[in-house]
HTML snippet that shows the backbone in 3Dmol.js (N, CA, C, O; Angstrom):
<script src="https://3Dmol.org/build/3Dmol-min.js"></script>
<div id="view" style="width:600px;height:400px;position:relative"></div>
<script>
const pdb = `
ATOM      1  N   UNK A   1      79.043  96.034  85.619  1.00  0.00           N
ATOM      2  CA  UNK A   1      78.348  95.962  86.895  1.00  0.00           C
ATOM      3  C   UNK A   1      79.266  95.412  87.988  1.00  0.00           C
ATOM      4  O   UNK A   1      79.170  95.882  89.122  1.00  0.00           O
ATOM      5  N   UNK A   2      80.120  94.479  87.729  1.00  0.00           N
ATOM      6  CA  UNK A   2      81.311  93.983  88.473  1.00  0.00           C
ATOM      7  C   UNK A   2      82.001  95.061  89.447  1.00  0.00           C
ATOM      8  O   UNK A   2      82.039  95.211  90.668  1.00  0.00           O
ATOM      9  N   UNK A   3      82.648  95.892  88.086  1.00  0.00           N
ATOM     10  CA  UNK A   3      83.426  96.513  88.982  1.00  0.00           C
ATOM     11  C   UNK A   3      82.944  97.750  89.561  1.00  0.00           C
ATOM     12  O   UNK A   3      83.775  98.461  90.126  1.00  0.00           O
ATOM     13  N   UNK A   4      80.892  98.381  89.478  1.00  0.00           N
ATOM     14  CA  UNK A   4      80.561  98.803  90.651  1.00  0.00           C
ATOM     15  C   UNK A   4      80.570  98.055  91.872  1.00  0.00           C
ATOM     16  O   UNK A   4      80.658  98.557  92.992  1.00  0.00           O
ATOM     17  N   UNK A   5      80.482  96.910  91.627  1.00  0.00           N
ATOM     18  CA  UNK A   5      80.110  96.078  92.691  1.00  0.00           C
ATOM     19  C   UNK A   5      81.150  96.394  93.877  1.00  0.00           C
ATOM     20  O   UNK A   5      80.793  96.706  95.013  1.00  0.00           O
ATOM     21  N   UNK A   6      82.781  96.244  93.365  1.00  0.00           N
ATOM     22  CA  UNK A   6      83.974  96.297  93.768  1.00  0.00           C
ATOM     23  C   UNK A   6      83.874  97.635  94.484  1.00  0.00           C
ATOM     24  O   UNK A   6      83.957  97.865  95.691  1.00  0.00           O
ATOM     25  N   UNK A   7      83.658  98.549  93.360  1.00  0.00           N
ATOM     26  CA  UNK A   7      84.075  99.837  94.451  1.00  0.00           C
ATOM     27  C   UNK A   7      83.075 100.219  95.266  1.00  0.00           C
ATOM     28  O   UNK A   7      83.256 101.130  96.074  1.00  0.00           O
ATOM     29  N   UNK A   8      81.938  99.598  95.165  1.00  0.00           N
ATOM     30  CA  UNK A   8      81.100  99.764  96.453  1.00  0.00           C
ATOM     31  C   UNK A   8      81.576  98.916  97.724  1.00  0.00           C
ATOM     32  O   UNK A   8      81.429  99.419  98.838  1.00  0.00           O
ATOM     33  N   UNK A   9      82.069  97.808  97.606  1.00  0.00           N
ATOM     34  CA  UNK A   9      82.487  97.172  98.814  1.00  0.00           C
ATOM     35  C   UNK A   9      83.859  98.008  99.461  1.00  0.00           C
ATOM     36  O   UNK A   9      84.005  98.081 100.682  1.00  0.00           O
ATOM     37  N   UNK A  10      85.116  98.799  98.237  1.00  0.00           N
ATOM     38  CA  UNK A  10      85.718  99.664  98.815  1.00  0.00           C
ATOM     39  C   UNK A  10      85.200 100.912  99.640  1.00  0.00           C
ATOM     40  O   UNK A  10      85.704 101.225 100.718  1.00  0.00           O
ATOM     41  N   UNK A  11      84.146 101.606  99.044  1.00  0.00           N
ATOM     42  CA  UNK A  11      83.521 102.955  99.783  1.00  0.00           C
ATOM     43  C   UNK A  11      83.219 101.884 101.150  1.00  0.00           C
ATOM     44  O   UNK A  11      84.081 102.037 102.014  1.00  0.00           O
ATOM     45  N   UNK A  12      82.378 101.049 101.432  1.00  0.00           N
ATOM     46  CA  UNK A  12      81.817 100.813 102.286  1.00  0.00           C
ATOM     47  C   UNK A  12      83.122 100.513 103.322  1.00  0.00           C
ATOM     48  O   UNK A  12      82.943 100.960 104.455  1.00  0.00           O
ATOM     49  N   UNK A  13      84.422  99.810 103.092  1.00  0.00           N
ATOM     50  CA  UNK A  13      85.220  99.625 103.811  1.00  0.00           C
ATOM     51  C   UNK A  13      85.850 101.042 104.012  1.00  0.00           C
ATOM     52  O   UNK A  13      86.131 101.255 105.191  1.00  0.00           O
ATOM     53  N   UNK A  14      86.095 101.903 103.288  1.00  0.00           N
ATOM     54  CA  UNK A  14      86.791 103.206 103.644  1.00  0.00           C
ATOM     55  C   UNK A  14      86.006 103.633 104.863  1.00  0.00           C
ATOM     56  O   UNK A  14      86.595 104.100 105.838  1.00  0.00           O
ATOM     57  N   UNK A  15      84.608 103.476 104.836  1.00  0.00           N
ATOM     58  CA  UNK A  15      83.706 104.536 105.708  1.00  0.00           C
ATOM     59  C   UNK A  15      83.671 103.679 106.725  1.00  0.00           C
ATOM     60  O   UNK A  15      82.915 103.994 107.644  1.00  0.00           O
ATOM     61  N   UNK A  16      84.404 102.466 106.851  1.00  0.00           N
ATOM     62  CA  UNK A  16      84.067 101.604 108.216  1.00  0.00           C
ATOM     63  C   UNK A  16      85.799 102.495 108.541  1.00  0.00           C
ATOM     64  O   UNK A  16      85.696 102.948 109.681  1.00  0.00           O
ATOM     65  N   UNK A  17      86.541 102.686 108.242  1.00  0.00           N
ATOM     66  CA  UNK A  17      87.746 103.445 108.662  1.00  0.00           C
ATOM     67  C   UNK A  17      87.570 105.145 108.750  1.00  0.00           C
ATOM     68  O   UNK A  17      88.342 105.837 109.414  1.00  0.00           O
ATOM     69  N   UNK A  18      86.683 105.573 108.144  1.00  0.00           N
ATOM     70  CA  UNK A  18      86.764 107.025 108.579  1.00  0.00           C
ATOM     71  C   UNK A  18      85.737 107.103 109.984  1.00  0.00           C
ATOM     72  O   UNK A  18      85.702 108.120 110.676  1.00  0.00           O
ATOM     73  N   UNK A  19      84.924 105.892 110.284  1.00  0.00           N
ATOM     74  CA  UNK A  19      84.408 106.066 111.423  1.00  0.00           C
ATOM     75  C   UNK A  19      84.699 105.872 112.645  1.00  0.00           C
ATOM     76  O   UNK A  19      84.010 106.027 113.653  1.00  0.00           O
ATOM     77  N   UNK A  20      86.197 105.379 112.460  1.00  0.00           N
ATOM     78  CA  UNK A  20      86.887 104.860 113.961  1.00  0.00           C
ATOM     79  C   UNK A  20      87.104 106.430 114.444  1.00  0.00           C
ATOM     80  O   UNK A  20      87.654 106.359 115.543  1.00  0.00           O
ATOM     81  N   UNK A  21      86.930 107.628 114.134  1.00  0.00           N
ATOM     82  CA  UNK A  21      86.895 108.462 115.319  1.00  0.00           C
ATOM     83  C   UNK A  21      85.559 108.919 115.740  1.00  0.00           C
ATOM     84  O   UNK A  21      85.388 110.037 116.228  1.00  0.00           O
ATOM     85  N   UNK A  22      84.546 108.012 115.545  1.00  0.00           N
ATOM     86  CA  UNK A  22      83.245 107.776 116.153  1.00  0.00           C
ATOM     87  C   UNK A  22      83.158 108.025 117.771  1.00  0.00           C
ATOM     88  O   UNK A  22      84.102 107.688 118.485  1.00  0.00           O
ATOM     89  N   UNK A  23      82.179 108.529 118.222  1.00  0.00           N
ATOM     90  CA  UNK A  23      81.879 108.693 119.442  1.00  0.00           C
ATOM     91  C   UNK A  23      81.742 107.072 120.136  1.00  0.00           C
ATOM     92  O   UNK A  23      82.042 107.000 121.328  1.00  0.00           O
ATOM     93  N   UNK A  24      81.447 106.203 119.667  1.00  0.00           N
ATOM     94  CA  UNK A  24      81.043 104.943 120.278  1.00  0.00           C
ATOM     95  C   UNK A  24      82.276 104.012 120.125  1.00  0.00           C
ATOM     96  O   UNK A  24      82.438 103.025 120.843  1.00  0.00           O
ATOM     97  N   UNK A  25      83.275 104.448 118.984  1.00  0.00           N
ATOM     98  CA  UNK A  25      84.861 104.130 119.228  1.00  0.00           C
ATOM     99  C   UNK A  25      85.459 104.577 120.170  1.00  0.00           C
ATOM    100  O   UNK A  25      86.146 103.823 120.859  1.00  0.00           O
ATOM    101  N   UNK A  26      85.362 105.844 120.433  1.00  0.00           N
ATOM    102  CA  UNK A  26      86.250 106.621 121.441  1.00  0.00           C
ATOM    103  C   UNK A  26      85.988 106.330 122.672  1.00  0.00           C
ATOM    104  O   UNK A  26      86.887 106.518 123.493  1.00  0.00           O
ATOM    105  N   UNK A  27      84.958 105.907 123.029  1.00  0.00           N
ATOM    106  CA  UNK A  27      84.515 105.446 124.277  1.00  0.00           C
ATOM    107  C   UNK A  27      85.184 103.897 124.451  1.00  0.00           C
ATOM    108  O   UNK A  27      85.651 103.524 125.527  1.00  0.00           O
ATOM    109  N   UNK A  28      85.163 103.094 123.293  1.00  0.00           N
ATOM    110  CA  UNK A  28      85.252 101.839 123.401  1.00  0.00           C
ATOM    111  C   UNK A  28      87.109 101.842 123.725  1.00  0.00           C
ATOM    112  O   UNK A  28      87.636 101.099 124.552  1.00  0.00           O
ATOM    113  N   UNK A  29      87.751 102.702 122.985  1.00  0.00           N
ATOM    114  CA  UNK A  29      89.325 103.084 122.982  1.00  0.00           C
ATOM    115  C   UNK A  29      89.265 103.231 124.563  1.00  0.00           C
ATOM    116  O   UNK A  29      89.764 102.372 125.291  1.00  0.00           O
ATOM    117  N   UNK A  30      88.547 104.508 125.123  1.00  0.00           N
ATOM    118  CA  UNK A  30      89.072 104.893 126.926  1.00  0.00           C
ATOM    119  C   UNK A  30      88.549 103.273 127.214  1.00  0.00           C
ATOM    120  O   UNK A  30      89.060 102.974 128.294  1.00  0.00           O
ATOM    121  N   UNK A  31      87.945 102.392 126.829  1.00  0.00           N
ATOM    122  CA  UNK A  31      87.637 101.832 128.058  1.00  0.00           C
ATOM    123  C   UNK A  31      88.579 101.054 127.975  1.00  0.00           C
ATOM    124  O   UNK A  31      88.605 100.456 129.051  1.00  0.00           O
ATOM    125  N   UNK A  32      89.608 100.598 127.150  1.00  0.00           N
ATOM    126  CA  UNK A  32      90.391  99.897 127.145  1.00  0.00           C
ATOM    127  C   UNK A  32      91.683  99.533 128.597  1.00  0.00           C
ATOM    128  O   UNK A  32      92.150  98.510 129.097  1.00  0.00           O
ATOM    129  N   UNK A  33      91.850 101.067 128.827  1.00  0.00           N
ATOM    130  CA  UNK A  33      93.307 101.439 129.709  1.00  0.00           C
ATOM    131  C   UNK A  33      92.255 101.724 131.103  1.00  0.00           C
ATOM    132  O   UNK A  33      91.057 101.862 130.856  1.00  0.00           O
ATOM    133  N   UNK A  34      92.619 101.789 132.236  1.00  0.00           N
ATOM    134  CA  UNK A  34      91.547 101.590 133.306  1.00  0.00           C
ATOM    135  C   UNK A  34      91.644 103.306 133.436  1.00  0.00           C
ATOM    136  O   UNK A  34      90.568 103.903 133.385  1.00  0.00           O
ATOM    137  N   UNK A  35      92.873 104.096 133.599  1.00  0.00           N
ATOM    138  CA  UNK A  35      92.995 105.288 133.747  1.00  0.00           C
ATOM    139  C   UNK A  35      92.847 106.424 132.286  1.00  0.00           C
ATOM    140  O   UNK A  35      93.232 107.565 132.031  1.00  0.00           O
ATOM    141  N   UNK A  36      92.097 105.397 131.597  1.00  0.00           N
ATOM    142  CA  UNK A  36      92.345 106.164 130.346  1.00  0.00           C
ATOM    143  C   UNK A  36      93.489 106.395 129.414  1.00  0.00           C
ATOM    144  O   UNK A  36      94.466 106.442 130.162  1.00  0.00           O
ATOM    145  N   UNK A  37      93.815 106.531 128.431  1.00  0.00           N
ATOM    146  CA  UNK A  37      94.957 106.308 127.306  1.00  0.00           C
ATOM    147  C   UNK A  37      95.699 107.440 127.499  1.00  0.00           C
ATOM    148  O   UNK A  37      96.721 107.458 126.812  1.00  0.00           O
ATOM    149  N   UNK A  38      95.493 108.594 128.353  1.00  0.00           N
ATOM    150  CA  UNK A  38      96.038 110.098 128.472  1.00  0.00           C
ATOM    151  C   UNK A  38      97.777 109.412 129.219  1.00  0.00           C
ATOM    152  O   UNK A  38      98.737 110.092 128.858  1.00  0.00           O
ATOM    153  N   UNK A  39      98.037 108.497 129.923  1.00  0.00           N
ATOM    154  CA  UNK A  39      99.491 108.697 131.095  1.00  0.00           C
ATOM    155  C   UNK A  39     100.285 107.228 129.871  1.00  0.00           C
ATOM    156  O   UNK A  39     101.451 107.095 129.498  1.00  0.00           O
ATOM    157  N   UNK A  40      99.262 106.520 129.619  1.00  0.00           N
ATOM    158  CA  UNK A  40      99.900 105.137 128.830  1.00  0.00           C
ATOM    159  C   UNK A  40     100.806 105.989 127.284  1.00  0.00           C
ATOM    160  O   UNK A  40     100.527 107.062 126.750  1.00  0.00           O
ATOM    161  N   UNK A  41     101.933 104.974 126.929  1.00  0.00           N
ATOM    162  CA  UNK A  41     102.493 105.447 125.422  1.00  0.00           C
ATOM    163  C   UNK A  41     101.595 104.442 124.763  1.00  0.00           C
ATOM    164  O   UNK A  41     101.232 104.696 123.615  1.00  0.00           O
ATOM    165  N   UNK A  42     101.233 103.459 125.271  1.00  0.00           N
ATOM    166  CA  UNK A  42     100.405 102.131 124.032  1.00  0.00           C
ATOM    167  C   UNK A  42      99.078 103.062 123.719  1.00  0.00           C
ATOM    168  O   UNK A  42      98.692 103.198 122.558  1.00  0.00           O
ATOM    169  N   UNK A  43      98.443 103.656 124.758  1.00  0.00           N
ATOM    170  CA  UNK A  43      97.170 104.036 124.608  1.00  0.00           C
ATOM    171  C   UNK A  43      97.179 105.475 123.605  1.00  0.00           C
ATOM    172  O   UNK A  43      96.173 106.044 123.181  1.00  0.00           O
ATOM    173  N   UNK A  44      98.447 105.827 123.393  1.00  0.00           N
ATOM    174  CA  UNK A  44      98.738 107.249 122.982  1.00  0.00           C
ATOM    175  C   UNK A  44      99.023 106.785 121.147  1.00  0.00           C
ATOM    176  O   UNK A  44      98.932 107.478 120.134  1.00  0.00           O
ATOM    177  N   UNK A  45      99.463 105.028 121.375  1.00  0.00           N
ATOM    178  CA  UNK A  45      99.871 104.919 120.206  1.00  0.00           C
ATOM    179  C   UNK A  45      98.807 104.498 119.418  1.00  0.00           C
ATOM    180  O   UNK A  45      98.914 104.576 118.194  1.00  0.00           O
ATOM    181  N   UNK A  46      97.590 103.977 120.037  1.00  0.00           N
ATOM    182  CA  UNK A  46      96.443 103.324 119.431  1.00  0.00           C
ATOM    183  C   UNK A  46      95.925 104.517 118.386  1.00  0.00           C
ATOM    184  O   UNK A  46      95.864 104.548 117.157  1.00  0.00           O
ATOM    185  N   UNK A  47      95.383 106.026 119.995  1.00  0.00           N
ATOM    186  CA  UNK A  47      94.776 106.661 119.602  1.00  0.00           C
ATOM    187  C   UNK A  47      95.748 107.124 118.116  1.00  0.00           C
ATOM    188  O   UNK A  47      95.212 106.817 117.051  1.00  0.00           O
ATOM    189  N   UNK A  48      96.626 107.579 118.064  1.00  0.00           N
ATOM    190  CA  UNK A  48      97.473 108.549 117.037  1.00  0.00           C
ATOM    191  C   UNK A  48      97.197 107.121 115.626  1.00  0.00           C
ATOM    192  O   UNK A  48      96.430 107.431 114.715  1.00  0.00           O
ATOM    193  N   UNK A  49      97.565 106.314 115.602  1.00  0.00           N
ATOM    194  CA  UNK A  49      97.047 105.396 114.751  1.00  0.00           C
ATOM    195  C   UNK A  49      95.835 105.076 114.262  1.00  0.00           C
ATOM    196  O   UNK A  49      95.781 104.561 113.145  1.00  0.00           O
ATOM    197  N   UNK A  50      94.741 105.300 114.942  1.00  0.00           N
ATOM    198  CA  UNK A  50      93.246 105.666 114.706  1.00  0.00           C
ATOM    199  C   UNK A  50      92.685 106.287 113.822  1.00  0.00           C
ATOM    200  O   UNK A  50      91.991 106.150 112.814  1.00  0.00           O
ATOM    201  N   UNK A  51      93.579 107.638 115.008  1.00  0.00           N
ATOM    202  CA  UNK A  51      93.105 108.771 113.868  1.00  0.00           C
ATOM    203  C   UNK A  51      93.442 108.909 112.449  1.00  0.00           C
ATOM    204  O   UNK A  51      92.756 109.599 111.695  1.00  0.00           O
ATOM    205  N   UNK A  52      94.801 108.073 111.953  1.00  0.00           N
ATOM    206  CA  UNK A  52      95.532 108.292 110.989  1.00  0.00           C
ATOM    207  C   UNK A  52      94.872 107.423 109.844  1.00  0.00           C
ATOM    208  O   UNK A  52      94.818 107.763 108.662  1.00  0.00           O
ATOM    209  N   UNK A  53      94.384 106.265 110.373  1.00  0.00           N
ATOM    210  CA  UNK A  53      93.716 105.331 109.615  1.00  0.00           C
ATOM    211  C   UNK A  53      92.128 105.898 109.140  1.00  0.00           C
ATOM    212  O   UNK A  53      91.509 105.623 108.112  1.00  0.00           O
ATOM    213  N   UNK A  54      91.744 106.756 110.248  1.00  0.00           N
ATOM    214  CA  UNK A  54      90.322 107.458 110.059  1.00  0.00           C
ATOM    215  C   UNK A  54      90.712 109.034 108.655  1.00  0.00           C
ATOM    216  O   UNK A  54      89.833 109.603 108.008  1.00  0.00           O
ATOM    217  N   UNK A  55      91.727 109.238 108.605  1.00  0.00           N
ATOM    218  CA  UNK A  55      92.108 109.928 107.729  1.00  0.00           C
ATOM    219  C   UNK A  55      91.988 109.405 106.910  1.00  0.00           C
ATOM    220  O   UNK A  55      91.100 109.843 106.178  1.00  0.00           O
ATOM    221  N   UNK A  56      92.640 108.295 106.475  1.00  0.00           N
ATOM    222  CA  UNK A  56      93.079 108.033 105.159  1.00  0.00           C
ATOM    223  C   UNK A  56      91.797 106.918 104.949  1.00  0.00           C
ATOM    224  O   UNK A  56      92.012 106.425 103.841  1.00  0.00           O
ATOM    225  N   UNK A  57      90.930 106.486 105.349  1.00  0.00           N
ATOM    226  CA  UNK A  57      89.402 106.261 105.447  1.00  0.00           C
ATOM    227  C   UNK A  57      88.691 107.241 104.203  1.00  0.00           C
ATOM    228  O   UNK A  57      88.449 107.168 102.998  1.00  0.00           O
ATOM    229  N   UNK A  58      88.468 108.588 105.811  1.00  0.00           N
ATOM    230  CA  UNK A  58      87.991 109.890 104.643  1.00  0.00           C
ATOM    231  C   UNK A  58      88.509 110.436 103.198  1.00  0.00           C
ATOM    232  O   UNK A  58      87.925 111.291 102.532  1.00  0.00           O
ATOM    233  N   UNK A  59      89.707 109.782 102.847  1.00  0.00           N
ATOM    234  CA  UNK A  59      90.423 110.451 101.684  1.00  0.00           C
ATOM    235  C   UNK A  59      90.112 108.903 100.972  1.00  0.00           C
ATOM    236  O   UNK A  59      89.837 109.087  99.787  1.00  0.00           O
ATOM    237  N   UNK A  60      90.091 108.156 101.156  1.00  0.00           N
ATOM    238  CA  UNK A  60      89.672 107.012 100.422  1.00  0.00           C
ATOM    239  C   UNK A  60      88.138 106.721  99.937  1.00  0.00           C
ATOM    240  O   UNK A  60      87.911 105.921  99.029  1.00  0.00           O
ATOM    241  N   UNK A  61      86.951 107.541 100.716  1.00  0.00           N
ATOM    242  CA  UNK A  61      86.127 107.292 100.280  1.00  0.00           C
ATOM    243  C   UNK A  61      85.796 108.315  99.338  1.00  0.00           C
ATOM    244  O   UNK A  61      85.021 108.273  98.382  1.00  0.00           O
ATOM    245  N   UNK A  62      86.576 109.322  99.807  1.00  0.00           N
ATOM    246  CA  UNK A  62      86.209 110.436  98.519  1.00  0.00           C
ATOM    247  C   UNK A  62      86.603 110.231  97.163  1.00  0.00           C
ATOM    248  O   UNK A  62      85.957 110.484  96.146  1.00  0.00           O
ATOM    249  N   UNK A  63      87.724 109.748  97.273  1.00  0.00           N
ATOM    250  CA  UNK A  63      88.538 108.664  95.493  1.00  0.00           C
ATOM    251  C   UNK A  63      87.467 107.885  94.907  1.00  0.00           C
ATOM    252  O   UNK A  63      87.128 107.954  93.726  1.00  0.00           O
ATOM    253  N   UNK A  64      86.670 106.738  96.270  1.00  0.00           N
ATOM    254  CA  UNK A  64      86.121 105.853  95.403  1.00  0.00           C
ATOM    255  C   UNK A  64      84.914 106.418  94.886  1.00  0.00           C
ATOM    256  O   UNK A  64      84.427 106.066  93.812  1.00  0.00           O
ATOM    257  N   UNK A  65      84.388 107.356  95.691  1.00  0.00           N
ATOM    258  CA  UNK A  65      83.257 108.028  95.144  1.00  0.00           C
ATOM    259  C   UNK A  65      83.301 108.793  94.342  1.00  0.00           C
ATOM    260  O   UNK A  65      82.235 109.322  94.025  1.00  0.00           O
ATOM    261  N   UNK A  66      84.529 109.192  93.662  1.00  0.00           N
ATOM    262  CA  UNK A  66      84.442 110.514  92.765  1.00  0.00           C
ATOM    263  C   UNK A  66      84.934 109.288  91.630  1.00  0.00           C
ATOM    264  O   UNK A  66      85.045 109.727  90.485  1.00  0.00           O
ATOM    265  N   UNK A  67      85.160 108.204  91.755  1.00  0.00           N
ATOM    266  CA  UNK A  67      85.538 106.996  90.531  1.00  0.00           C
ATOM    267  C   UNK A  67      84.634 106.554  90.182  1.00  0.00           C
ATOM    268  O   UNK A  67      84.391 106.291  89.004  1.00  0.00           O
ATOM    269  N   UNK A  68      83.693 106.307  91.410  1.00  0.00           N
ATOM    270  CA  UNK A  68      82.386 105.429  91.030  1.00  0.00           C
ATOM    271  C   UNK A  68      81.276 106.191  90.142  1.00  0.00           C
ATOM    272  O   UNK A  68      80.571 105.581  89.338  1.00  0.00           O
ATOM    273  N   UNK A  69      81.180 107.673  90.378  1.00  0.00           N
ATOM    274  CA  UNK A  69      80.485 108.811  89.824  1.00  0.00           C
ATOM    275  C   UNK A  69      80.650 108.960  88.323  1.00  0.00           C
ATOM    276  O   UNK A  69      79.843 108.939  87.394  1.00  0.00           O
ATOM    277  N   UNK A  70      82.149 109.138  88.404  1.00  0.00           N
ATOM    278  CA  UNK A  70      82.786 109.427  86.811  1.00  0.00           C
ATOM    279  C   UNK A  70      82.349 107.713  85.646  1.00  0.00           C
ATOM    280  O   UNK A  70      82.291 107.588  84.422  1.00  0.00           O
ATOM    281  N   UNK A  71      82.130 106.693  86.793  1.00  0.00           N
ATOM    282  CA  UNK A  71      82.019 105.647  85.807  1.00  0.00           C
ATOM    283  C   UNK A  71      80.677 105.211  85.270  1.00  0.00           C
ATOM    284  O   UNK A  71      80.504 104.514  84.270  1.00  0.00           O
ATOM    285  N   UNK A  72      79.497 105.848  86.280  1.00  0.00           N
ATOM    286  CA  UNK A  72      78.276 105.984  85.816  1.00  0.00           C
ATOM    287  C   UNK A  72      77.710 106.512  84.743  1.00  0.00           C
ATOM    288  O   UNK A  72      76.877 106.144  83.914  1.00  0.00           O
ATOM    289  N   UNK A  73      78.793 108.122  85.081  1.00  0.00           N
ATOM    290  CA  UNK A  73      78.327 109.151  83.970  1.00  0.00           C
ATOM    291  C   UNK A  73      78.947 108.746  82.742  1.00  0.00           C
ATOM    292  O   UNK A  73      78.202 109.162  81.855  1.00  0.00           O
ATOM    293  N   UNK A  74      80.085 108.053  82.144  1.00  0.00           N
ATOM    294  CA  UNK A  74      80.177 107.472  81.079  1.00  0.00           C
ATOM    295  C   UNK A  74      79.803 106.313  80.696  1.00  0.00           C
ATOM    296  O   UNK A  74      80.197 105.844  79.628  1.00  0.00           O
ATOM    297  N   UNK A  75      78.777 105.507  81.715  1.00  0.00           N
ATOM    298  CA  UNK A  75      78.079 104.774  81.237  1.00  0.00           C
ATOM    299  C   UNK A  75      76.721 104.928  80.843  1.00  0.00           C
ATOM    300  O   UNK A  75      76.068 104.130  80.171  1.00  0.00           O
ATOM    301  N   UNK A  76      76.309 106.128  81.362  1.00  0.00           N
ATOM    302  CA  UNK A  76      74.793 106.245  80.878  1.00  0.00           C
ATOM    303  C   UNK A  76      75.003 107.224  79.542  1.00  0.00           C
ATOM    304  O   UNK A  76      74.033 107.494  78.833  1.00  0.00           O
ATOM    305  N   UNK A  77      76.800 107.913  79.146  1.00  0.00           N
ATOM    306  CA  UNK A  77      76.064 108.771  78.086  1.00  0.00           C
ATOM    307  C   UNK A  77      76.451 108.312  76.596  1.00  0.00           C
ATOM    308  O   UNK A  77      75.957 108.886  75.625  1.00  0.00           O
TER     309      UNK A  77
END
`;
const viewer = $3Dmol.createViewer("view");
viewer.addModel(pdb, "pdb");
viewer.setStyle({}, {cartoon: {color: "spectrum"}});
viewer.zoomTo();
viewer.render();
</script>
C-alpha cells in the first residue's frame, strides 16, 4: 500500500507539471513582462522551459500510471 501511496503523490506531481501549459498559466506567464514575453529573451526563456517541463510532466504521468496499473493487476491476481 506504501508504495501506491508513493506513486500516487508522483502522478499527482507530474500532472501539476503537465498543466503549466494551462490557460490560467499562460495568462499568469503574459502577465509577468508588461509588453508580453513575445520582444523579451527571459520571457522567451521561461515560456520554452515551461513547455519542456509540461512535456516531460505528460510523459511522466503516463509511466506512473501505466506502473501503478501493472501493480494492481498483480496484486489482485
Amino acid at each position: 500500500m506504501e508504495k501506491n501511496k508513493q506513486l500516487l503523490y508522483c502522478i499527482l506531481g507530474s500532472l501539476m507539471l503537465a498543466l503549466l501549459n494551462s490557460r490560467i498559466f499562460e495568462f499568469s506567464r503574459l502577465g509577468i513582462f508588461s509588453g508580453g514575453y513575445g520582444g523579451n529573451a527571459f520571457g522567451e526563456i521561461i515560456v520554452l522551459s515551461s513547455n519542456v517541463l509540461s512535456l516531460a510532466g505528460y510523459i511522466l504521468l503516463a509511466v506512473f500510471s501505466i506502473i501503478l496499473i501493472l501493480k494492481n493487476i498483480r496484486l489482485r491476481g
